[in-house]
C-alpha positions in Angstrom: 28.6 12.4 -29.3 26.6 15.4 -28.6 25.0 16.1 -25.4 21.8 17.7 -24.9 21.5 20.9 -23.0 20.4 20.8 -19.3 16.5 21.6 -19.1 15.9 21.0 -15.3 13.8 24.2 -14.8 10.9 25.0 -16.9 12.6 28.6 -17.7 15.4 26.5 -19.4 12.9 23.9 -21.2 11.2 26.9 -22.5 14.1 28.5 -24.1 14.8 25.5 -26.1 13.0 25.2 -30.0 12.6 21.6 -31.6 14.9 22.6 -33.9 17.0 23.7 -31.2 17.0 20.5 -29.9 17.2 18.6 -34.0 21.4 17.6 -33.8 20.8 16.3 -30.3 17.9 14.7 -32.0 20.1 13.0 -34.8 23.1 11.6 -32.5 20.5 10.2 -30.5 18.2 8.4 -33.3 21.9 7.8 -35.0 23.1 6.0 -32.5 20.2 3.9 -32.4 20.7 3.0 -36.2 17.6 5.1 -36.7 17.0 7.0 -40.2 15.8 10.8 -40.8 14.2 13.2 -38.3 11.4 15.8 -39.1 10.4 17.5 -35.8 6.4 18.1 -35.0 4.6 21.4 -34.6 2.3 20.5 -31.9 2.6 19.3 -28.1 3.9 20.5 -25.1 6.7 18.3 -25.4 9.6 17.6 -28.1 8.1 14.9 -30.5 9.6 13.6 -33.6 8.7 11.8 -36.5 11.7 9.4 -37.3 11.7 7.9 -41.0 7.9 6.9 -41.9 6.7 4.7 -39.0 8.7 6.1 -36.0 8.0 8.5 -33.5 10.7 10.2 -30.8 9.0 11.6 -27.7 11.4 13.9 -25.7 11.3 14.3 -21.9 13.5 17.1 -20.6 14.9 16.4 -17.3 12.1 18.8 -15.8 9.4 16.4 -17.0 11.2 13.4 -16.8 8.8 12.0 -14.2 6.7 11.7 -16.9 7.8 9.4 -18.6 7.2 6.7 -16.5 3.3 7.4 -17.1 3.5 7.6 -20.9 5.3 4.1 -21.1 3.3 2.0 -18.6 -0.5 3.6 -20.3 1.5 2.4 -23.8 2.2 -0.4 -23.1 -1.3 -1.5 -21.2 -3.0 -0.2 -23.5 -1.7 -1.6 -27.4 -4.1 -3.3 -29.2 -6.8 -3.3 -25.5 -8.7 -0.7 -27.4 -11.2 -0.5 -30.5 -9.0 2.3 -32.0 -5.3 2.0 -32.2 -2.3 3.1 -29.8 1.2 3.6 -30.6 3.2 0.4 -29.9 6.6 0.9 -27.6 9.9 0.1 -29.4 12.2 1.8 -27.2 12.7 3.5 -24.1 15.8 4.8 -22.9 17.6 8.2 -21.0 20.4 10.4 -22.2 22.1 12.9 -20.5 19.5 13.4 -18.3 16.9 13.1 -21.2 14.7 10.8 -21.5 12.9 9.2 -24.5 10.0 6.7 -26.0 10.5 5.4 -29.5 7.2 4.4 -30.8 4.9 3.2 -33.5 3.4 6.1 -35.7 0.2 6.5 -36.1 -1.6 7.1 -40.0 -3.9 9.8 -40.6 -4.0 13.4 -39.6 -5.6 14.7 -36.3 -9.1 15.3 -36.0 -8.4 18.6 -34.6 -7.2 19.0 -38.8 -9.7 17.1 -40.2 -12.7 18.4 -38.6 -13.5 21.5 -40.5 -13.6 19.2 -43.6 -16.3 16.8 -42.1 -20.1 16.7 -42.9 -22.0 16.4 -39.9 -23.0 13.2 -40.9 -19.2 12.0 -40.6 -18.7 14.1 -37.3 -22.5 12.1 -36.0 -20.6 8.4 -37.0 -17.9 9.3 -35.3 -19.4 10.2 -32.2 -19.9 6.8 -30.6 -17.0 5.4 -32.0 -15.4 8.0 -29.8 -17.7 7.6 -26.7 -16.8 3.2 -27.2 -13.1 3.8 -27.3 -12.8 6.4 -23.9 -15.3 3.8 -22.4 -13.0 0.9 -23.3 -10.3 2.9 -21.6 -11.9 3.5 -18.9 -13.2 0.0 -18.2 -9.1 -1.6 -18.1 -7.9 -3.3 -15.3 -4.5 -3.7 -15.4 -2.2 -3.6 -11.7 0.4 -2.0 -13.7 -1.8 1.3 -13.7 -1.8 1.3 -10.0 1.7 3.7 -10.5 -0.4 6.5 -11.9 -1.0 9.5 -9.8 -3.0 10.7 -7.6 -2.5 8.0 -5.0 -6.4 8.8 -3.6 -8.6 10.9 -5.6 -10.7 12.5 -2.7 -7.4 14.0 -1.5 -6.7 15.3 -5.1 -9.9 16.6 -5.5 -9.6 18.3 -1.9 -6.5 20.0 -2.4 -7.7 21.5 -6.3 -10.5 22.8 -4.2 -8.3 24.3 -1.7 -6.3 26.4 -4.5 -9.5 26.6 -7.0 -9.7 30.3 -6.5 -6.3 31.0 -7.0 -5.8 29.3 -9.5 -8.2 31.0 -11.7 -7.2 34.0 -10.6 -4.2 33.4 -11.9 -5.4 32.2 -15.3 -7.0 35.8 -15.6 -10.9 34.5 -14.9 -12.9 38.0 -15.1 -13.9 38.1 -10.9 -17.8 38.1 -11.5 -17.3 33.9 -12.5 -14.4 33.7 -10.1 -17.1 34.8 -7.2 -19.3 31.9 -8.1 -17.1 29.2 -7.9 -16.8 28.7 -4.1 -20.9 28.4 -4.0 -21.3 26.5 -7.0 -19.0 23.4 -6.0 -20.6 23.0 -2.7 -23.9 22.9 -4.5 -22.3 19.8 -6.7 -22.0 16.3 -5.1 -18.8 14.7 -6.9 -19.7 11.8 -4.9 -17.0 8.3 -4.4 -17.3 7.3 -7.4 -14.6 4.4 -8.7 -11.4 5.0 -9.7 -10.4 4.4 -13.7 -7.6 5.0 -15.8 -7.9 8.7 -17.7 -6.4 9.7 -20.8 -7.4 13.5 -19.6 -6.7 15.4 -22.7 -8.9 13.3 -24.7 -9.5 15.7 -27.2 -9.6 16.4 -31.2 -5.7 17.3 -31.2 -4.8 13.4 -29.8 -7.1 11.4 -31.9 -6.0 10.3 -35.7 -8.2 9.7 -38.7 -8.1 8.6 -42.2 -10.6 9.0 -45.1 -11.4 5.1 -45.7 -13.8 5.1 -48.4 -14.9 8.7 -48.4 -16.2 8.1 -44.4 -13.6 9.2 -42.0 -12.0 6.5 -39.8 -10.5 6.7 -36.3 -6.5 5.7 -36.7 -5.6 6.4 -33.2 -5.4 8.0 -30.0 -1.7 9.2 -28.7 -0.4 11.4 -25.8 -0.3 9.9 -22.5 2.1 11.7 -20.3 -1.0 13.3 -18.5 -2.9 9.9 -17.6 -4.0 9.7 -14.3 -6.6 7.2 -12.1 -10.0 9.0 -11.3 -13.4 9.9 -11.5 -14.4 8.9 -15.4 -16.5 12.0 -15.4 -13.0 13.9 -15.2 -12.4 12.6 -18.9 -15.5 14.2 -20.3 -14.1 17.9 -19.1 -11.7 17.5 -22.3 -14.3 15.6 -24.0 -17.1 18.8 -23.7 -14.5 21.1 -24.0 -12.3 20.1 -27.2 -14.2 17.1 -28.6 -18.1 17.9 -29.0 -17.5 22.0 -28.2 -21.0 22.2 -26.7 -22.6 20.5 -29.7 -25.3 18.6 -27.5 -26.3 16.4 -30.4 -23.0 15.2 -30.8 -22.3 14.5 -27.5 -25.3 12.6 -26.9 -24.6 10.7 -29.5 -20.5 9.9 -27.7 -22.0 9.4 -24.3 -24.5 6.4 -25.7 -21.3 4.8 -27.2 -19.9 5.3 -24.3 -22.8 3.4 -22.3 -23.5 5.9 -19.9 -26.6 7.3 -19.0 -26.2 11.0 -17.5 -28.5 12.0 -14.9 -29.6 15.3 -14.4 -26.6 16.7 -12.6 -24.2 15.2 -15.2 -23.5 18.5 -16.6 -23.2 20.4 -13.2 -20.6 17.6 -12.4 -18.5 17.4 -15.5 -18.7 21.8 -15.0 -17.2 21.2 -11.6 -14.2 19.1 -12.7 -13.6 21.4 -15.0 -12.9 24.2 -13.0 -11.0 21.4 -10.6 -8.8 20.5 -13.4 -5.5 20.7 -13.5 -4.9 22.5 -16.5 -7.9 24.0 -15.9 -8.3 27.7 -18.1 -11.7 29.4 -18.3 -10.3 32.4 -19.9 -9.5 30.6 -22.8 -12.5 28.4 -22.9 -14.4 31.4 -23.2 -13.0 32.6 -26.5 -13.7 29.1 -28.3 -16.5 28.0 -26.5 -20.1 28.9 -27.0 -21.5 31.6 -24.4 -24.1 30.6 -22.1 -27.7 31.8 -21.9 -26.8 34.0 -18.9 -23.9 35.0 -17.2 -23.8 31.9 -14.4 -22.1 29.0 -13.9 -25.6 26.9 -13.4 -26.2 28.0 -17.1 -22.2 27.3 -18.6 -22.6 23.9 -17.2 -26.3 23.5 -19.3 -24.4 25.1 -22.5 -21.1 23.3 -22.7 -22.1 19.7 -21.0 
């Protein structure tokens, strides 16, 4: 039997390629009488594609506290939602390692398939997108009660405490880094209630297929980041990597979705972005449609 190699730092995660990883790979789905195993491109974690319906999801021991939160959001959520999600068939640990065998989804990304869409497609799709997040959104399910934070006032607190730093860090040019301070006290996050967030719901986790010539939503995958918050939290990824500051289009989600923003939706949805936890403005910048002026107010107006 061959072991995998010790990943408990993220230095030693990072060292290792999926292909690295692939003999591991095969003893493992071997031992479970499994059949071939092509590795994945994308995702921040090892992810497999075992025989045509199977899917292996890695979790080095550095992340394996994640697992835990992709397993329990699986299994609530199968068939609870108008679009599909991978069933569980397995979960287990090896040497330290730990694992999800699940259902594969059909179709390619939407991230893929986007460029090849007509607007019309892309204006269909919208609410279909806004009625599945809302479905999520809208579970109740006491198994959910595991996911982090604990209290989402203390979560938001403490991003706020580090907010500067942290885009520092991520290389934010110091004329928007001077704004931020000012510009969350001027937003009121309010108490709103607490839901269950995909939040990374975004092209690169959705699935379509072509049913008919009209594109179809297949599925949405990748919950190792799910949390319990503010819903509004969910539409950073959704302004972000879904509509990309295409304000038709995101009208168009948000009245499948059921809601209707007020005024200050977009100053709120700018202020969890910068609160987010994989929050990276540098990047956004490049890819995302510049503002009118230079100002947060204005980014907000652009992007939500």
């Amino acid at each position: 039997m061959i072991s995998f190699p010790p990943a408990g730092t993220e230095a030693e995660f990072d060292a290792l390629t999926r292909q690295d990883l692939l003999p591991e790979v095969t003893s493992l789905t071997g031992s479970l009488g499994l059949g071939e195993v092509v590795p994945f491109t994308e995702g921040s974690l090892p992810v497999y594609a075992v025989g045509d319906d199977l899917v292996l999801k890695l979790f080095p021991p550095v992340h394996l506290d994640e697992l835990p939160t992709e397993r329990t959001m699986l299994e609530v959520l199968h068939g609870k939602l108008p679009i599909p999600t991978p069933a569980v068939h397995g979960v287990g640990e090896r040497d330290g390692w730990g694992y999800v065998l699940m259902e594969r989804l059909r179709g390619e990304t939407l991230k893929d398939a986007w460029p090849k869409l007509s607007t019309e497609d892309k204006q269909r799709l919208a609410p279909e997108l806004g009625e599945a997040l809302g479905a999520l959104h809208s579970l109740h399910d006491p198994r959910l009660d595991v996911l982090d934070p604990a209290d989402w006032a203390t979560f938001v607190a403490g991003q706020r405490e580090k907010v500067v730093e942290h885009h520092r860090r991520t290389g934010l040019d110091e004329s928007w880094i001077a704004q931020i301070p000012a510009f969350l006290d001027s937003v009121d996050l309010g108490t709103p209630p607490v839901v269950p967030l995909h939040t990374e719901f975004m092209r690169d986790h959705l699935m379509v297929v072509h049913d008919g010539g009209r594109p179809r939503l297949t599925g949405l995958f990748d919950f190792e980041p799910a949390m319990r918050g503010a819903a509004e939290y969910d539409f950073v990824a959704v302004g972000l990597f879904v509509s990309g500051g295409d304000k038709d289009f995101l009208r168009r989600l948000l009245a499948g979705y059921g809601a209707e923003p007020d005024e200050q939706f977009s100053r709120r949805c700018l202020a969890y972005a910068l609160l987010h936890v994989y929050s990276n403005f540098t990047w956004y910048f490049k890819v995302l449609p510049a503002p009118e002026e230079p100002t947060l107010e204005s980014l907000s107006r652009a992007w939500w």
